[in-house]
MIKOL-576574 format. One record per residue: residue in one letter; x, y, z of N, C-alpha, C, O in turn. Coordinates in steps of 0.1 Angstrom, whole numbers, plus 2048, in hexadecimal, padded with zeros to 3 digits. Each point is the difference from the previous one (the first is absolute). Last residue first. Layout:
BEGIN
AXYZXYZXYZXYZ...
This chain:
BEGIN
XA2BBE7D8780680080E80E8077FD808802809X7C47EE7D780C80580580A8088097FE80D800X7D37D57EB80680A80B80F7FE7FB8047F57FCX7CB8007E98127FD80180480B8097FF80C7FEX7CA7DF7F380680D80480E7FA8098007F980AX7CD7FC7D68117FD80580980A80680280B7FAX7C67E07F880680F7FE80E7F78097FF7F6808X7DC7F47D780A7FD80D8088097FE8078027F6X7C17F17FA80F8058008097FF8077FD7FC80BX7D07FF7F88047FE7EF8148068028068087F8X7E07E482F7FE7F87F68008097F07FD7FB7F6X82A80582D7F08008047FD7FF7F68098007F7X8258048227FF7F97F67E98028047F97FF80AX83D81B8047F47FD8027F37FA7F67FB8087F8X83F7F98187F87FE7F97F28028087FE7FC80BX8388147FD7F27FB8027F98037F48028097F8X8387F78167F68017F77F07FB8078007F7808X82B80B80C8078057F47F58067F68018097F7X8087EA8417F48017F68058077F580480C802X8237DE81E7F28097FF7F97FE7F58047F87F7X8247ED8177EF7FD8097F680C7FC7F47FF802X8377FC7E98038078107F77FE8067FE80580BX8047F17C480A7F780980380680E80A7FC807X7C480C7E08108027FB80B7F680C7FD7F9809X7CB7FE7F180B80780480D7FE7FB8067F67FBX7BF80C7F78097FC80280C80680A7FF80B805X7C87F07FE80C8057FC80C7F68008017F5805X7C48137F680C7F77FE80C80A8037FF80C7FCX7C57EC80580B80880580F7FB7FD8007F4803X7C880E7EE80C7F680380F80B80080480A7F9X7BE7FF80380E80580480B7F48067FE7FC80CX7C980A7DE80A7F980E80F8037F78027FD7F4X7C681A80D80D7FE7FB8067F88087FE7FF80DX7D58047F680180B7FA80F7FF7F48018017F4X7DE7D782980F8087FA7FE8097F77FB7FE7F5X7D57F982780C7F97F980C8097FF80180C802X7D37FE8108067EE80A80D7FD7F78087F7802X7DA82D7F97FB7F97F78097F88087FC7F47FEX80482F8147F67FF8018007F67F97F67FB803X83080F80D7F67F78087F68037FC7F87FD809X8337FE7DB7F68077FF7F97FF80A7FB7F57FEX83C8058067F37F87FD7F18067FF7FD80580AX83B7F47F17FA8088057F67FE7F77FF7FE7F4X8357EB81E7F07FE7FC7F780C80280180680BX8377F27F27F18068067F67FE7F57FF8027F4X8347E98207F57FB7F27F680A8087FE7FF80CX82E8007FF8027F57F67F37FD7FB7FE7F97F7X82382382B7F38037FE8037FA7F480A8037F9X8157FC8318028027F47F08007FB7F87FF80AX8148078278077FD7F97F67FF7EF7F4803800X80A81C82A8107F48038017F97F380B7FF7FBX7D18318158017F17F680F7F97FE8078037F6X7EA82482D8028007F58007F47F98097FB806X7EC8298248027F38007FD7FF7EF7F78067FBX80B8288087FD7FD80F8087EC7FD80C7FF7FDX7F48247E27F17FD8008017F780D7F67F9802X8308307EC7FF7EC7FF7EE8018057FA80A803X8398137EE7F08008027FF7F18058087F6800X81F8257E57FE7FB80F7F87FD80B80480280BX7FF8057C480180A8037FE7FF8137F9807807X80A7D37D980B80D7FB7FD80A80980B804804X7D97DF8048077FB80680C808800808805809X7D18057DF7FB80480C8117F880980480680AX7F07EF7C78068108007FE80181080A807802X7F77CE7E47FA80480980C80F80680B802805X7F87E07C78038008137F88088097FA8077F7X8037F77D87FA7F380280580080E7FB7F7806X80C8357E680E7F27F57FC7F380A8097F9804X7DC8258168098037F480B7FA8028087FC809X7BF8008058107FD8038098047FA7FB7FF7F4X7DB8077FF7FF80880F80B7F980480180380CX7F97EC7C880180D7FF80080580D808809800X7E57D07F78107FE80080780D80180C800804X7C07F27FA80480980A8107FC8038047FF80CX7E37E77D77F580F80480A80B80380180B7FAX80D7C480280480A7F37F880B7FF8018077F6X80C7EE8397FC7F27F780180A7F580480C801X80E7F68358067FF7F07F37F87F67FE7F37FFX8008168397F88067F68048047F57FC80B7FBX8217D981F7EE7FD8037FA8087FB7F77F97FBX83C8008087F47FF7F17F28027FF7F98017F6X8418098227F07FE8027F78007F77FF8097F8X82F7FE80B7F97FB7F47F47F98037F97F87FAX8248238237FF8097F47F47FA7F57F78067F9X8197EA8347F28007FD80380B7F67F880A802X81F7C37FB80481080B7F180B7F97F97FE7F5X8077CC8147FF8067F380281180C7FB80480AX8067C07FC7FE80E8068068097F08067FD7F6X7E07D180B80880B7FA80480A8087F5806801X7EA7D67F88068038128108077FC809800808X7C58067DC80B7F680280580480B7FB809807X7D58087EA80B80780280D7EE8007FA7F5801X7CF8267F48057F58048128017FC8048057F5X7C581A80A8107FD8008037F98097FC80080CX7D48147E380B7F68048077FC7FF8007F67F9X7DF82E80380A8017FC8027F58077FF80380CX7CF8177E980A7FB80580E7FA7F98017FF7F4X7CB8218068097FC7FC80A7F580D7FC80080BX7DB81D7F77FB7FA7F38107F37FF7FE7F57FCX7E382B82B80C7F97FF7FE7FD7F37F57FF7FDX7F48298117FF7F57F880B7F880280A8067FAX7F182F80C7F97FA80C8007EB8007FD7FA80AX8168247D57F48057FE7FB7F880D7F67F97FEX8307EE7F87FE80D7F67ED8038037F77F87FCX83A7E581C7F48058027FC80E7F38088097FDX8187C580B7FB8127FA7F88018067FA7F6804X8247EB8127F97FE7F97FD8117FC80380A806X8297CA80C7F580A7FF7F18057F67FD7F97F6X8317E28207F28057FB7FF80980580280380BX8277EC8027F77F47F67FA8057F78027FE7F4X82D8158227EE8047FE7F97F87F18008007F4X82E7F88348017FD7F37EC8037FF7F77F9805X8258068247FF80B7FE7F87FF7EF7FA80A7FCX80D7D481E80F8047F97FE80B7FB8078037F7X7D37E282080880280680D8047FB8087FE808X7D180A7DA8017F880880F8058078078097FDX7D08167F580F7FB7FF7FE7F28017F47FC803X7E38287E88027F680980F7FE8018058047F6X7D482380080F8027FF8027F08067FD80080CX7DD8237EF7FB7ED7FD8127F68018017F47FEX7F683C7E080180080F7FF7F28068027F77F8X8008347E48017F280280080080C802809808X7E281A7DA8097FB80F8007F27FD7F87F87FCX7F383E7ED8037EE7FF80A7FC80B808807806X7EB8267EF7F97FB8108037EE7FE7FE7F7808X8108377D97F27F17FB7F67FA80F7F47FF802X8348257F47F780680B7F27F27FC7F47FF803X8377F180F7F780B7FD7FE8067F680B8007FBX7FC7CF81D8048077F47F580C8007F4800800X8207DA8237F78097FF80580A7F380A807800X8087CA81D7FF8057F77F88087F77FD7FC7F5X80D7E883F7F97FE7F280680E7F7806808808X80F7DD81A7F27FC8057F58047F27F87FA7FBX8467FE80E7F78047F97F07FC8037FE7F47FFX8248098287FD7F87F27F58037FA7F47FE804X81E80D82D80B8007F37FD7FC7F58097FC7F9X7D98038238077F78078117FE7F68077F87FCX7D38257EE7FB7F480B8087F88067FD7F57FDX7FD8387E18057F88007F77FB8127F8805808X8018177C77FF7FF80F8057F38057FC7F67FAX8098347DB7FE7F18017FF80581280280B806X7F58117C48027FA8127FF7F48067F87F77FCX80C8257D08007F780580680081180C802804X7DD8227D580C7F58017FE7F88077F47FD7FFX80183A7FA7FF7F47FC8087F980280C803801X7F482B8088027F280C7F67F67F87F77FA807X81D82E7E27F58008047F87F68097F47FF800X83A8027F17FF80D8067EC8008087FB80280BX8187CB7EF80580C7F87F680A8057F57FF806X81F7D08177F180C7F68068077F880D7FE7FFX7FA7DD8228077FE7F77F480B7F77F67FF7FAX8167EC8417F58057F080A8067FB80A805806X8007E28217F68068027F88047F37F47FF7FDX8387DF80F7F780A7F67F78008067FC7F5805X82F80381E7F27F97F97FA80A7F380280C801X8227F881E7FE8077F47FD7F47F28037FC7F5X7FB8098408047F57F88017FD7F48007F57FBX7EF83581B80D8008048087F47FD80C801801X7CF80B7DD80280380C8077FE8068067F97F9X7ED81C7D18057F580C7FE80380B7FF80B803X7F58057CA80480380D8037F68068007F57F9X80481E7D27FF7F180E80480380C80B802804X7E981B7C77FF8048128007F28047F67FA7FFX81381B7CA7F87F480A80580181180C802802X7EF81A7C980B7FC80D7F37F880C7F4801803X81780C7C27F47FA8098087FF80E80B7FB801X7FF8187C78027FE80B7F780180C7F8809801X8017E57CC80A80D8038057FC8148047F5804X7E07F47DA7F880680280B80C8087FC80C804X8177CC7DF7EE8007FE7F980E8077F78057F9X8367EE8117FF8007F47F38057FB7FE80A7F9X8137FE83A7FA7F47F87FF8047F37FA80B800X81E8018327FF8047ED7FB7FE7FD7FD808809X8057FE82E8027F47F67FE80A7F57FB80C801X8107FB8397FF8057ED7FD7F67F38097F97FDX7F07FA8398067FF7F67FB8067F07F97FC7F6X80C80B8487FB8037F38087F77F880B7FD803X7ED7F78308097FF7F67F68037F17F87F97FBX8058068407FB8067F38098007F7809807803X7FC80182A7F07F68017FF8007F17F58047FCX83681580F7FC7F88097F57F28008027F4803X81681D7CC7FA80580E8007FC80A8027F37FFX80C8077CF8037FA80B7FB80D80C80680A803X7FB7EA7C480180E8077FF7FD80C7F5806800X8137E67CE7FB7FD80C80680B80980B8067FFX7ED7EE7C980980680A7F97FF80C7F37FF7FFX7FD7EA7CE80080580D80E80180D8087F7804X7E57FF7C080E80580A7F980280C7F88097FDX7F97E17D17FA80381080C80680680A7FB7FAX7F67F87D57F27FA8037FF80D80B7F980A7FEX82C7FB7DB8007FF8137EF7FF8007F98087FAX8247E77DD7FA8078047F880180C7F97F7803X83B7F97E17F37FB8047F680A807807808807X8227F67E77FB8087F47F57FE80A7F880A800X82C7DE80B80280B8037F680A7FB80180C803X7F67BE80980880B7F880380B8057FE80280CX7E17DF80580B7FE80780A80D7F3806809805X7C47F77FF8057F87FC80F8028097FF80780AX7DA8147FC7F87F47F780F7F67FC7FD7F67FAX8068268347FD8007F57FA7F57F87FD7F5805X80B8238317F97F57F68028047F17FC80B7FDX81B8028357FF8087FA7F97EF7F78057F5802X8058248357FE7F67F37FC8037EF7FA80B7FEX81C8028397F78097F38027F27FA80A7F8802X7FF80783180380A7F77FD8067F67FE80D800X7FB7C482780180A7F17FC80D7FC7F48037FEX82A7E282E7F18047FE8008057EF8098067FBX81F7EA81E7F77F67F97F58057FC7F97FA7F8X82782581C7FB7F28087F77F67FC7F77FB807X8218297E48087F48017FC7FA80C8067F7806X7D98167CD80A80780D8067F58067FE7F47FEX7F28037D180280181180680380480C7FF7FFX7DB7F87CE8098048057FF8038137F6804805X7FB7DF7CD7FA7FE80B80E80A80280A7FC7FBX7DC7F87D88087FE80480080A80E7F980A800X7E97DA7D780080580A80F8038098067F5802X7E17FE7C980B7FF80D80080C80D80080C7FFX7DB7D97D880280980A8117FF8038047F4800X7EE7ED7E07F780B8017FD80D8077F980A7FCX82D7D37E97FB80880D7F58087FA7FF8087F7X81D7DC7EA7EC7F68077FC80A80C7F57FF805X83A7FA7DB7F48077FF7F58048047F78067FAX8277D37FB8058098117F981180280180780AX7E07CF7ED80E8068068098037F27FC7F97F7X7D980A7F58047F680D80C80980380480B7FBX7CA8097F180F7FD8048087F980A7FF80080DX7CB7F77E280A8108098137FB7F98067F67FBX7CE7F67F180780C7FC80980C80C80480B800X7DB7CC8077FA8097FA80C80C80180080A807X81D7D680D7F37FC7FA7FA80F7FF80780A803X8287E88117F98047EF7F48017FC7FD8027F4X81C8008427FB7F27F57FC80B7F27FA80B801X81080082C80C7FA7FD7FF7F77F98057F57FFX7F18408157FA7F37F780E7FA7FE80B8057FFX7F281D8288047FC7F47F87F67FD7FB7F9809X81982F81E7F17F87FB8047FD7F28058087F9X82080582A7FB7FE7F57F37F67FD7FE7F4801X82482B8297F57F47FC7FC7FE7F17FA80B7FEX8338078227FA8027F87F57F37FE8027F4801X81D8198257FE8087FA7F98067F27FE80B7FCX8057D38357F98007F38018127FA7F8808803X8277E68287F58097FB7FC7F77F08097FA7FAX80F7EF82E8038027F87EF80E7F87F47FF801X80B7EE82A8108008058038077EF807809800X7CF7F681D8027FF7F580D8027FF80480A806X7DA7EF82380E8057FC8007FA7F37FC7F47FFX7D781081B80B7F57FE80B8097FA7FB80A7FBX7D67FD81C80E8028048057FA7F87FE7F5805X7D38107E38057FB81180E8077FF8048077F6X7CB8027E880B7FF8038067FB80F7F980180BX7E08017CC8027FF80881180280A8087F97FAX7D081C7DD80B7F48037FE8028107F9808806X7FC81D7D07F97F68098097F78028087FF7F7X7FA8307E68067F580B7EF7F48047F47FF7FBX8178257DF80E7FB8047FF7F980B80A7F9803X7D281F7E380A7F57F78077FF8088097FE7F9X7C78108188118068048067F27F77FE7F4801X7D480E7FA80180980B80D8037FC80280B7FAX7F47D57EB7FF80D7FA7FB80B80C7FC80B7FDX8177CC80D8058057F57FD80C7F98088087FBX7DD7D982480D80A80880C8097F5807809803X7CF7DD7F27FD80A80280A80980780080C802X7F87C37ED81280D7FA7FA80B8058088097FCX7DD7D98118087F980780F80B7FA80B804805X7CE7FF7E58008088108077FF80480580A805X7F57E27D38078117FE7FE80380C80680A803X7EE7C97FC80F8067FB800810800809807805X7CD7E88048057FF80C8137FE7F7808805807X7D98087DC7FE80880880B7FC80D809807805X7EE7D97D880D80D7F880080C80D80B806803X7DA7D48038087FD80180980C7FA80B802805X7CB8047F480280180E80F7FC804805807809
């Protein structure tokens, strides 16, 4: 049961690889042009540095900051092999994204919005995907089509910063999420609230695709995300617990995050 309420909680991953988050206003004065997912340890046989990329992600923009096309490989070289490419197509109520994917070819994804170009939903052709509703500007719940699963139960505290929530599958609350935060402010690319090793994939290169693309989820999380708890409620216990870390370069920014749980610690190196 516990392996169930994880794969739900990743159930947004295998709706749509590329998003969920949160986003606010804040001005990003320096772009992150590149992300690198990496191991940074030798064990069971990976490769250490400087060899260790698992992914690179690299980030291209229009010149109003909004993003443009991205592009993922398995590694940083020249020889390296293209994972994902998505191009971005800008509308009034509506931003297509072309995407590539290695694995199954080409997939285009529909984000509508509304005039606070709030996310409304995140589908593909056959309107599968993900809808949201909001409440006072702030995400209310989370509806996955065509399953009918829903988060929802949405708690803040006063910093906009989202405590709790909970699954719902098959009409059944089964699951929850408690997150706990520092007094960190944190710009909202690196929003984390729905980062764990389920579902690292519906962010790209580990940032929140919905901010790149000048979006946002209404009222957004201020500061930094340092531990989710997520919990079975039928059996009362820890499913998983999630430790959060970053470091900074000599300009204050985020050079690097860690996400630390109980079998591994996925890493991920920005570049500006």
């Amino acid at each position: 049961m516990m392996h169930r309420i994880q794969s739900q909680f990743g159930i947004l991953a295998m709706a749509l690889i590329f998003m969920i988050s949160c986003s606010k206003p804040v001005v990003v004065e320096e772009k992150i042009k590149q992300s690198n997912f990496v191991y940074e340890d030798n064990v069971n046989g990976r490769i250490p540095p400087p060899n260790n990329v698992i992914e690179s992600t690299n980030f291209y923009y229009n010149e109003n900051g909004t993003l443009s096309s991205a592009t993922v490989y398995d590694d940083t070289t020249a020889s390296a092999h293209l994972l994902k490419e998505i191009n971005v197509t800008y509308a009034n109520n509506k931003i297509v994204l072309n995407t590539f994917l290695d694995t199954i070819g080409n997939v285009t994804y529909t984000i509508s919005f509304n005039d606070k170009k709030q996310v409304l939903s995140a589908t593909l052709p056959d309107s599968s995907g993900l809808y949201l509703s909001y409440f006072n500007d702030r995400i209310s719940s989370i509806k996955i089509l065509p399953s009918g699963d829903e988060y929802l139960s949405f708690i803040y505290d006063d910093n906009d910063n989202l405590l709790q929530y909970d699954l719902k599958v098959s009409g059944f609350v089964i699951g929850r999420a408690v997150l706990e935060y520092n007094n960190d402010l944190i710009s909202n690319e690196f929003d984390s609230r729905f980062f764990t090793k389920d579902i690292k994939f519906i962010y790209l290169g580990g940032l929140d695709l919905m901010t790149k693309l000048g979006l946002n989820y209404g009222k957004s999380t201020q500061n930094k995300l340092i531990k989710r708890t997520e919990i079975n409620l039928l059996s009362g216990q820890v499913a998983e617990l999630y430790n959060y870390g970053y470091t900074l370069n000599n300009s204050s920014d985020i050079a690097k995050r860690n996400i630390r749980f109980s079998t591994d610690t996925l890493f991920y190196q920005f570049k500006y």
